[in-house]
PDB file as gemmi writes it, atoms N, CA and C in Angstrom:
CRYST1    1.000    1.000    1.000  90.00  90.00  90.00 P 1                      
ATOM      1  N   UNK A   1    -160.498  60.496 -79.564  1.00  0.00           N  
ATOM      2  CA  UNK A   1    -159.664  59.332 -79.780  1.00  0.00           C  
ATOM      3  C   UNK A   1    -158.844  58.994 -78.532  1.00  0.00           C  
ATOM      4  N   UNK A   2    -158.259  60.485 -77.206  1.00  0.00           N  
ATOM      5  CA  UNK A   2    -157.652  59.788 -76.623  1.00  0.00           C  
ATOM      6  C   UNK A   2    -158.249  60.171 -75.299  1.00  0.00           C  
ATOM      7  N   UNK A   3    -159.276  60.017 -75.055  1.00  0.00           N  
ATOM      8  CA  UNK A   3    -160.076  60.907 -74.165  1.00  0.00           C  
ATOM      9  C   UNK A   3    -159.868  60.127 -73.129  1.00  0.00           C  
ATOM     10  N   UNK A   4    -159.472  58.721 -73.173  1.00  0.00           N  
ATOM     11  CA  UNK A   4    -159.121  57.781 -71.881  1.00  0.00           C  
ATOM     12  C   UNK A   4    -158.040  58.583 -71.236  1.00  0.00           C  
ATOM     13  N   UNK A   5    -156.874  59.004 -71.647  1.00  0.00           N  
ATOM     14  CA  UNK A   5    -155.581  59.855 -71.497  1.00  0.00           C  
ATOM     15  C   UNK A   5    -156.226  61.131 -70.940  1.00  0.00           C  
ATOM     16  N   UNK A   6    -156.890  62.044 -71.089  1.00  0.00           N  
ATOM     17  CA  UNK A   6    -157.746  63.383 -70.446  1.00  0.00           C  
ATOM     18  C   UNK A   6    -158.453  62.940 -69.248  1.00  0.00           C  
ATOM     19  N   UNK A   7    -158.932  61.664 -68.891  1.00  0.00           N  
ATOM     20  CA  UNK A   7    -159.619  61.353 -67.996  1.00  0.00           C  
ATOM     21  C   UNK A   7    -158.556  60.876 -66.392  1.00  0.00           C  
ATOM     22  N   UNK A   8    -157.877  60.106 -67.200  1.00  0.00           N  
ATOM     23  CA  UNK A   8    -156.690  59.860 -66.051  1.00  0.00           C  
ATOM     24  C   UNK A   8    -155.549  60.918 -66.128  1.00  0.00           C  
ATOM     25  N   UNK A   9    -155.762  62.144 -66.232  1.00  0.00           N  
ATOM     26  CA  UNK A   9    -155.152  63.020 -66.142  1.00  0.00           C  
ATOM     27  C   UNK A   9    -155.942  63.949 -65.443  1.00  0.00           C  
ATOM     28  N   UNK A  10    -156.752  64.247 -65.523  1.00  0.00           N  
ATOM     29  CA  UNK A  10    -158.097  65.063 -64.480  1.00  0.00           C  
ATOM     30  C   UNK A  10    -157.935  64.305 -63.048  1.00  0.00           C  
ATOM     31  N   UNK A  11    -158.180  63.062 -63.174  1.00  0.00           N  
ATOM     32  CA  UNK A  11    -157.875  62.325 -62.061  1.00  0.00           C  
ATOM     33  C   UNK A  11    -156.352  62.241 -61.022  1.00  0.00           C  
ATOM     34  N   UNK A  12    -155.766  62.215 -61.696  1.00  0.00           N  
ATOM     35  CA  UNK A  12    -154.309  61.960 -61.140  1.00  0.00           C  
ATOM     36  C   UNK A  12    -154.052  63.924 -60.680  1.00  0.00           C  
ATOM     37  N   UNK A  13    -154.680  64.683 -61.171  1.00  0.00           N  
ATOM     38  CA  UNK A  13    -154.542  66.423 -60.729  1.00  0.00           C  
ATOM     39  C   UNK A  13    -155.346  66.461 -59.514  1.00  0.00           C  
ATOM     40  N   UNK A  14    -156.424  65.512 -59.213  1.00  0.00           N  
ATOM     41  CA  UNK A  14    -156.951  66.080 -58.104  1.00  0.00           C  
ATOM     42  C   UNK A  14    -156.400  65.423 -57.093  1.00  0.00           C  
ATOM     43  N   UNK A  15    -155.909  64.528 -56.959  1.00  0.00           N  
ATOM     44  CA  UNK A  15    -154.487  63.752 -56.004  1.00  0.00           C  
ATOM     45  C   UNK A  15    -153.538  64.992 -55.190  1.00  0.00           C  
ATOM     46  N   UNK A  16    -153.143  65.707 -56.951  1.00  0.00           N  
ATOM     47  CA  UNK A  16    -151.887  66.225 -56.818  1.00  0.00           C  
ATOM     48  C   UNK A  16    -151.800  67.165 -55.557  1.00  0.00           C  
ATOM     49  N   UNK A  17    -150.381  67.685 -54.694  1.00  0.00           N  
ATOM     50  CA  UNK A  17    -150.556  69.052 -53.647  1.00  0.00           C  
ATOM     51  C   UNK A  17    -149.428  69.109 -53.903  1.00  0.00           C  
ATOM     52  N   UNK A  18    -149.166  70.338 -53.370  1.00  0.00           N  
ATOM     53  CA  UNK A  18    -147.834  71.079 -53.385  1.00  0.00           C  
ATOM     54  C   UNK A  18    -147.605  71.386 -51.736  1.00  0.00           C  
ATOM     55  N   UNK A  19    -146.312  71.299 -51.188  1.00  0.00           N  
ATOM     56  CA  UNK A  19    -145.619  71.420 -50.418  1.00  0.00           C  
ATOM     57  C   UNK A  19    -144.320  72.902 -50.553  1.00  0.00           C  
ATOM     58  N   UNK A  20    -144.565  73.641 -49.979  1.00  0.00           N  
ATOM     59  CA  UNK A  20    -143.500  75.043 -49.742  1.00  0.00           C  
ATOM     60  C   UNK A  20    -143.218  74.564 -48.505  1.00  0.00           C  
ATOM     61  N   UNK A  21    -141.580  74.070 -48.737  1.00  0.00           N  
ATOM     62  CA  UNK A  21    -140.769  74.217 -47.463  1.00  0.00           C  
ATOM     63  C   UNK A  21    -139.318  75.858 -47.713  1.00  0.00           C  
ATOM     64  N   UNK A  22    -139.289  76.012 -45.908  1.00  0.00           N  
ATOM     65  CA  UNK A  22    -137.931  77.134 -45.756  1.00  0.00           C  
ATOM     66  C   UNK A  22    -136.963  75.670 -45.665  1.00  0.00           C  
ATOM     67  N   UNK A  23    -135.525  76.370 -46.805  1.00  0.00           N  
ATOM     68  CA  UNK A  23    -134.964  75.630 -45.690  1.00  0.00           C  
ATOM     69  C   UNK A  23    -133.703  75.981 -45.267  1.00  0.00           C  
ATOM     70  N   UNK A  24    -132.707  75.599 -44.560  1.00  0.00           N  
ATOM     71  CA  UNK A  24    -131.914  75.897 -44.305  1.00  0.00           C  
ATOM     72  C   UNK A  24    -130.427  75.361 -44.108  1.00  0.00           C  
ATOM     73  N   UNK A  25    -129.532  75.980 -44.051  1.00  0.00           N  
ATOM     74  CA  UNK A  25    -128.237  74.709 -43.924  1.00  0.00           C  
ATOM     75  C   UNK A  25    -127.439  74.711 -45.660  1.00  0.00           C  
ATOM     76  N   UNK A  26    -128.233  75.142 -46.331  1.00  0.00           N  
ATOM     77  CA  UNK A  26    -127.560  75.514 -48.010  1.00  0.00           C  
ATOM     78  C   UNK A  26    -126.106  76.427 -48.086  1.00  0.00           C  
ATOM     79  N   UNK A  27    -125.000  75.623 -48.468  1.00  0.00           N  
ATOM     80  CA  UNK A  27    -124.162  76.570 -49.182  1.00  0.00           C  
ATOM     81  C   UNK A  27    -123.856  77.223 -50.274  1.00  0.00           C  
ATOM     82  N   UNK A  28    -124.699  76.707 -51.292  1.00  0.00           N  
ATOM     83  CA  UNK A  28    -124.115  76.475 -52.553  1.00  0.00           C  
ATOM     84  C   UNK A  28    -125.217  76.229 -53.809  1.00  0.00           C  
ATOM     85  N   UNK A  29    -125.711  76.555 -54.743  1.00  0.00           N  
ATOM     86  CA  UNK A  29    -126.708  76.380 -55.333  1.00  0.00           C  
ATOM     87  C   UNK A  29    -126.701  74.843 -55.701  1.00  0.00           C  
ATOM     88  N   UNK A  30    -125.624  73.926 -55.245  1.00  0.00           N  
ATOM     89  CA  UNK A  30    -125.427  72.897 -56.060  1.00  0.00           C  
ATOM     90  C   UNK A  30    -126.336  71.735 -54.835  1.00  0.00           C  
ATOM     91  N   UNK A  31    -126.518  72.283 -53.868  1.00  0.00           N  
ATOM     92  CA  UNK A  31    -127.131  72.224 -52.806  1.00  0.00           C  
ATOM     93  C   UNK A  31    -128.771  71.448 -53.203  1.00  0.00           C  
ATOM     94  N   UNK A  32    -129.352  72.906 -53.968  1.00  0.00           N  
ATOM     95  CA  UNK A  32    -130.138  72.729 -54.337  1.00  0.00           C  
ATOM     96  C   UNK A  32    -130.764  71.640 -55.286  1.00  0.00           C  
ATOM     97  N   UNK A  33    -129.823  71.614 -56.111  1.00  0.00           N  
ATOM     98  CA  UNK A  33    -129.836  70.609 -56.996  1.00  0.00           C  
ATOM     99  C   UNK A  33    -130.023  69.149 -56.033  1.00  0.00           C  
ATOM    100  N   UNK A  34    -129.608  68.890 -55.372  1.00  0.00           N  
ATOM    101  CA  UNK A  34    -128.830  67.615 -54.733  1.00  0.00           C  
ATOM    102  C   UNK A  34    -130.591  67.248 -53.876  1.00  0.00           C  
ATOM    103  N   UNK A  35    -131.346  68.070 -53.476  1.00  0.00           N  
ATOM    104  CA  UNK A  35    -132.460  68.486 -52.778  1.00  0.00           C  
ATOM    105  C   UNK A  35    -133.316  68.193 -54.260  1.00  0.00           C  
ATOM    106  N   UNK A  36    -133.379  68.651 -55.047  1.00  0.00           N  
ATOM    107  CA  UNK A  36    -134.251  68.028 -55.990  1.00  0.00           C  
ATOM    108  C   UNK A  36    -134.434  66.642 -56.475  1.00  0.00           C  
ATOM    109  N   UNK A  37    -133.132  66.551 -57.040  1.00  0.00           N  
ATOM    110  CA  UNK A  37    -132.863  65.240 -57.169  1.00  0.00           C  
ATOM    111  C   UNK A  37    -133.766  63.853 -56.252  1.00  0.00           C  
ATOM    112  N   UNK A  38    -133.064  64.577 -55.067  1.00  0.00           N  
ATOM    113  CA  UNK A  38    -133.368  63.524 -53.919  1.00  0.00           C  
ATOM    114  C   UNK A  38    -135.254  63.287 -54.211  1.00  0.00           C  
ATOM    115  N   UNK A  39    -135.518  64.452 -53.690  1.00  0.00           N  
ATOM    116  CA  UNK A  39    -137.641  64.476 -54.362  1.00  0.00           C  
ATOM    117  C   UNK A  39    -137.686  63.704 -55.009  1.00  0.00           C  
ATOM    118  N   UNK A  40    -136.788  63.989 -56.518  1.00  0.00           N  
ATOM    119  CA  UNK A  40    -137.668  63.946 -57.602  1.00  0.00           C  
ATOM    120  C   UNK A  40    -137.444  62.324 -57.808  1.00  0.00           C  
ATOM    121  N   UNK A  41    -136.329  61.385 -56.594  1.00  0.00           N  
ATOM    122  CA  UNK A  41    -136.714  60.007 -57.019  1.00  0.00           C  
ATOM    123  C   UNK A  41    -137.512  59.307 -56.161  1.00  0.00           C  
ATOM    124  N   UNK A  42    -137.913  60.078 -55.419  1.00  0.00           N  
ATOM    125  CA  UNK A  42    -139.266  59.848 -54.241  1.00  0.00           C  
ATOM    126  C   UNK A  42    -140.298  59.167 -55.154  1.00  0.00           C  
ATOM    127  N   UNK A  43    -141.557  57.996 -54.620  1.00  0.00           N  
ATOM    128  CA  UNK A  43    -142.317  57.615 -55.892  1.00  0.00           C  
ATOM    129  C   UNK A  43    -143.371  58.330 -55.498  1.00  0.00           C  
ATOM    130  N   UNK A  44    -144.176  59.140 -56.278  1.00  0.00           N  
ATOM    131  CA  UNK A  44    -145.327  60.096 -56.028  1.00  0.00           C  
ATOM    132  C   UNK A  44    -144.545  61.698 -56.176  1.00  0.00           C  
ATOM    133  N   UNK A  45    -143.588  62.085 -56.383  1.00  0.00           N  
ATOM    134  CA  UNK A  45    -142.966  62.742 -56.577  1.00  0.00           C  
ATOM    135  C   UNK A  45    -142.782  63.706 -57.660  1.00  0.00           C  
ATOM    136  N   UNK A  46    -143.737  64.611 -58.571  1.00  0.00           N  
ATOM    137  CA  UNK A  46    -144.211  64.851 -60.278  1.00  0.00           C  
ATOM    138  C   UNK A  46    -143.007  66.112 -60.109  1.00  0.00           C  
ATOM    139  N   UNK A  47    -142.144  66.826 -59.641  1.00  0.00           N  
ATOM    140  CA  UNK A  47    -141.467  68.185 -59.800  1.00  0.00           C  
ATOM    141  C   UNK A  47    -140.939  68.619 -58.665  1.00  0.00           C  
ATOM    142  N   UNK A  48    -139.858  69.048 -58.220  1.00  0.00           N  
ATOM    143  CA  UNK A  48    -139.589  69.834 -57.064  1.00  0.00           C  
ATOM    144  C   UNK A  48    -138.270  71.083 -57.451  1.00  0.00           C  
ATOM    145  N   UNK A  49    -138.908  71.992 -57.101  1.00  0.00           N  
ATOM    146  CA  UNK A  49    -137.965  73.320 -57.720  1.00  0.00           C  
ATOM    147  C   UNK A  49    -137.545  74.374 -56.517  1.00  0.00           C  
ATOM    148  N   UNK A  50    -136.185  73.640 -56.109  1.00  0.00           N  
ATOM    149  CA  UNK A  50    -135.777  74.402 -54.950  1.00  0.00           C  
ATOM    150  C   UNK A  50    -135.233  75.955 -55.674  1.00  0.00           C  
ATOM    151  N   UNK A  51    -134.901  76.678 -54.846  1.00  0.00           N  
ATOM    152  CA  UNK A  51    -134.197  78.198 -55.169  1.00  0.00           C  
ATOM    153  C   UNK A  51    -132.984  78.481 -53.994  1.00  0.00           C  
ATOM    154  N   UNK A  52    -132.268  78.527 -54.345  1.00  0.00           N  
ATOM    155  CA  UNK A  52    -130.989  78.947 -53.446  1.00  0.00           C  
ATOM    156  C   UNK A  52    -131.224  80.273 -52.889  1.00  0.00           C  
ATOM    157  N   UNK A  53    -131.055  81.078 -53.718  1.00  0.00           N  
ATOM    158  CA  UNK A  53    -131.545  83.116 -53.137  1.00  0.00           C  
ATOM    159  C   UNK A  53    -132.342  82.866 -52.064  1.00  0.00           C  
ATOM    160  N   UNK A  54    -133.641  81.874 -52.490  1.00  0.00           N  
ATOM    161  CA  UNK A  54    -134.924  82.365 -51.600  1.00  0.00           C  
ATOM    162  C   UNK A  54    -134.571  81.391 -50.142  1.00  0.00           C  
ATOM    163  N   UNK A  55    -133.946  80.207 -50.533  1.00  0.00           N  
ATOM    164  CA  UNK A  55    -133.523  78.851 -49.614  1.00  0.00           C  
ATOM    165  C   UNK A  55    -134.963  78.429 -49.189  1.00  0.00           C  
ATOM    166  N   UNK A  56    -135.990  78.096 -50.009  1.00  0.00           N  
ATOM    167  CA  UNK A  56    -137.006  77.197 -50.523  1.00  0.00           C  
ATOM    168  C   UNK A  56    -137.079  76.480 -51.591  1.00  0.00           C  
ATOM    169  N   UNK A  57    -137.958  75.186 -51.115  1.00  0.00           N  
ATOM    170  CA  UNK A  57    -138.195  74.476 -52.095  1.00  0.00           C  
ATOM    171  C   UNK A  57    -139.903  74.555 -52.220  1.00  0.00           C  
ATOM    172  N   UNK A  58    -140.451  74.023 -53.708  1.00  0.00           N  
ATOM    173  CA  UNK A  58    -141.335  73.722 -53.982  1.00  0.00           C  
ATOM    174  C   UNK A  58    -142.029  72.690 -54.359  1.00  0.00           C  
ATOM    175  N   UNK A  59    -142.596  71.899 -53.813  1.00  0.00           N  
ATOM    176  CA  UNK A  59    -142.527  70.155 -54.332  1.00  0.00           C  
ATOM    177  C   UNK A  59    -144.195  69.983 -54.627  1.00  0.00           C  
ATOM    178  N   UNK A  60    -144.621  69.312 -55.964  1.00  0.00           N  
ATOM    179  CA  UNK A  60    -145.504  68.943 -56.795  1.00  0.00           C  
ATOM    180  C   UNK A  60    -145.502  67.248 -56.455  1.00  0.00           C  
ATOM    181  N   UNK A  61    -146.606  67.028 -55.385  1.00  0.00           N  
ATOM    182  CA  UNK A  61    -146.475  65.498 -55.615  1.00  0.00           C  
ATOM    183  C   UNK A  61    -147.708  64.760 -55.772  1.00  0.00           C  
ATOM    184  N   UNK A  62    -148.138  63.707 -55.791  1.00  0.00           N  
ATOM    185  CA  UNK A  62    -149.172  62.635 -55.468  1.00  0.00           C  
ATOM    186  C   UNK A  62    -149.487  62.522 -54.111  1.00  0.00           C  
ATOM    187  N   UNK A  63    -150.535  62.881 -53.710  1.00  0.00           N  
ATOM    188  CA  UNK A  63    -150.800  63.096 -52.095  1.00  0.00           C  
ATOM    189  C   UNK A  63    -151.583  61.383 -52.054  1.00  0.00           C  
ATOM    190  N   UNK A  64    -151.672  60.126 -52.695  1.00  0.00           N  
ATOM    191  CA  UNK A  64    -152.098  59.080 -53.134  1.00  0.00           C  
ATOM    192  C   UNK A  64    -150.702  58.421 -52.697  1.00  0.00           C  
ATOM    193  N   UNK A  65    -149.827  58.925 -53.108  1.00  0.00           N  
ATOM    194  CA  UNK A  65    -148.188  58.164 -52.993  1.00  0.00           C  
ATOM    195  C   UNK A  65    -147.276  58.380 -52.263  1.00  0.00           C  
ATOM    196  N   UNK A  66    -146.994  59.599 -51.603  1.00  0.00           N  
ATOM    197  CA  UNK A  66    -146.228  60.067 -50.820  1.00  0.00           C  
ATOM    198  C   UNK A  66    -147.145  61.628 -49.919  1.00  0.00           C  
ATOM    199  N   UNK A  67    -146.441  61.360 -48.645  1.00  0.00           N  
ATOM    200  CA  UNK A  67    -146.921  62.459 -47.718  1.00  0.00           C  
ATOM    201  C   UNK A  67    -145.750  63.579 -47.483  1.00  0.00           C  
ATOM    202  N   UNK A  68    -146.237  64.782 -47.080  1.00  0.00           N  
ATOM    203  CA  UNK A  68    -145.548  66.090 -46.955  1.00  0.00           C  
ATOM    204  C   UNK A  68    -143.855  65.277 -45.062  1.00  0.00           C  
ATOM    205  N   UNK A  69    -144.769  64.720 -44.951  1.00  0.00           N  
ATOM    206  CA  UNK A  69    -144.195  64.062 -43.819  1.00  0.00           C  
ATOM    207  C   UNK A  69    -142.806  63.558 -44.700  1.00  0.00           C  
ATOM    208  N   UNK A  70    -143.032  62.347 -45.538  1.00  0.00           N  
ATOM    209  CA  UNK A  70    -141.893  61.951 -46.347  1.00  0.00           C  
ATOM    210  C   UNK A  70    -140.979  62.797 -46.981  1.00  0.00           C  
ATOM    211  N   UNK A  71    -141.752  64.079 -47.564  1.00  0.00           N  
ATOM    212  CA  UNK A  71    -140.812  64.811 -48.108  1.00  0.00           C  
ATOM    213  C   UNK A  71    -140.169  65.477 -47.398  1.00  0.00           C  
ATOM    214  N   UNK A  72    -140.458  66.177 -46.512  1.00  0.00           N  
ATOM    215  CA  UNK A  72    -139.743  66.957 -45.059  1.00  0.00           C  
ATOM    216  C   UNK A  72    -137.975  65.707 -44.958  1.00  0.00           C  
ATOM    217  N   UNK A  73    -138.937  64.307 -44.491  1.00  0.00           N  
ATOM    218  CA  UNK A  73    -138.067  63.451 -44.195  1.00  0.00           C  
ATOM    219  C   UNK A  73    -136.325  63.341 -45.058  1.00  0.00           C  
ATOM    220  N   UNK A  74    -136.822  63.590 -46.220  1.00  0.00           N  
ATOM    221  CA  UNK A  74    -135.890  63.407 -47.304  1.00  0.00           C  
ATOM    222  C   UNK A  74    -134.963  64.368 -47.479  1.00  0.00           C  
ATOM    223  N   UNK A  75    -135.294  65.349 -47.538  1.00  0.00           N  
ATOM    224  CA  UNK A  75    -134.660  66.996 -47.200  1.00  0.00           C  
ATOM    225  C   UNK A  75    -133.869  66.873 -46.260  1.00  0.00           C  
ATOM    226  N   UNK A  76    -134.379  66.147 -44.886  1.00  0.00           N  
ATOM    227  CA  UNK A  76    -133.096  66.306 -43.791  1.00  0.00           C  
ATOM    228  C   UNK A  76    -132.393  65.183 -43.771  1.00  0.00           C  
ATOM    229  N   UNK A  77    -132.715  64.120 -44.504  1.00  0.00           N  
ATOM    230  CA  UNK A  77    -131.618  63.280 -45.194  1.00  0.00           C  
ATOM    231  C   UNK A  77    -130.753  64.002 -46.005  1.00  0.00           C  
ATOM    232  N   UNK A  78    -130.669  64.670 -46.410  1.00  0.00           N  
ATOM    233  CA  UNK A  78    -129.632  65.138 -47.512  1.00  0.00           C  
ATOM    234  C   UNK A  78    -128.378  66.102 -46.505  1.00  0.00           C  
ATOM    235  N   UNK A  79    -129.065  66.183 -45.134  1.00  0.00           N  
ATOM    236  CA  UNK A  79    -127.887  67.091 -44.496  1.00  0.00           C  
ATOM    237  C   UNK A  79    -128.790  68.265 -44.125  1.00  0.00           C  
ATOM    238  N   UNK A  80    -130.127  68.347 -44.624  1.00  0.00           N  
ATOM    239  CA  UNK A  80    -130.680  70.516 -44.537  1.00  0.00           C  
ATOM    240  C   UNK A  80    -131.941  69.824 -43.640  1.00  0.00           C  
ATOM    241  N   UNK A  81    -132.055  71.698 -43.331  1.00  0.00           N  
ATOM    242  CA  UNK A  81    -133.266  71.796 -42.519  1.00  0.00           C  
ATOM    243  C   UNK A  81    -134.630  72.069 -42.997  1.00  0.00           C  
ATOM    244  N   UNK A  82    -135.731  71.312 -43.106  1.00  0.00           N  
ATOM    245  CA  UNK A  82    -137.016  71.996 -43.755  1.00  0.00           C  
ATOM    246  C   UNK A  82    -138.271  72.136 -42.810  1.00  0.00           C  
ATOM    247  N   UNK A  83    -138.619  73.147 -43.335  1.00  0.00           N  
ATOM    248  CA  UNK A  83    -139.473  73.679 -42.216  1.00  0.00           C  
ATOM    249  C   UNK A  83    -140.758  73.723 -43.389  1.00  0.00           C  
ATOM    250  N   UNK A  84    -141.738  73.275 -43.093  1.00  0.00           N  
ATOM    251  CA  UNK A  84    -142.961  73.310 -44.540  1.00  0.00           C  
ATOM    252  C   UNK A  84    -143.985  74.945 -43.855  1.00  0.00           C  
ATOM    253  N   UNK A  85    -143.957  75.810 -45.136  1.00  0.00           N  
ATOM    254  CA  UNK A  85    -144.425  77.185 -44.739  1.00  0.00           C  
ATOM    255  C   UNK A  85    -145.819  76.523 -45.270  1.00  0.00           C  
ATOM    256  N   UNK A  86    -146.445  76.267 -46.004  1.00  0.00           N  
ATOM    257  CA  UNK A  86    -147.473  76.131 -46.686  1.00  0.00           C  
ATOM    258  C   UNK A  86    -147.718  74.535 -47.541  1.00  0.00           C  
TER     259      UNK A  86                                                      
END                                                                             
C-alpha cells in the first residue's frame, strides 16, 4: 500500500554521507548544542550529534543538498574550529 514511501526512502539513503569533524574552541557542552542546531537548519542536513568529552561532531546529511565543505563552513561560523577526520 505504501511502497511509493520505501522507494523514496531507499533512494534518498543512497544520497545520504556522514561527515566526522575534531573540533575545537568548545567551552561548555552548551557549545555543542549551539553547533547542532546551526547543522541541523542547514537544508540537506537529516542529524548532527556533536559530543563535548570527545569535542566531535557527527553530521548525517544529503550529499544531493549540501557539501562537507558547507558544513565545515558553518561550524566556524559559530566561533569553533573543524577539522573533518573522516
Amino acid at each position: 500500500m505504501f511502497n511509493f514511501l520505501k522507494k523514496n526512502t531507499k533512494n534518498q539513503e543512497k544520497n545520504n554521507g556522514k561527515a566526522l569533524f575534531a573540533l575545537s574552541g568548545l567551552h561548555c557542552s552548551s557549545c555543542t548544542l549551539l553547533i547542532d542546531s546551526t547543522l541541523e537548519d542547514l537544508p540537506g542536513v537529516l542529524k548532527s550529534q556533536s559530543n563535548y568529552a570527545q569535542q566531535k561532531t557527527l553530521v548525517e546529511f544529503d550529499e544531493t543538498k549540501t557539501s562537507i565543505e558547507k558544513l565545515r563552513q558553518a561550524i566556524e561560523k559559530t566561533g569553533y574550529q573543524a577539522k573533518l577526520i573522516k
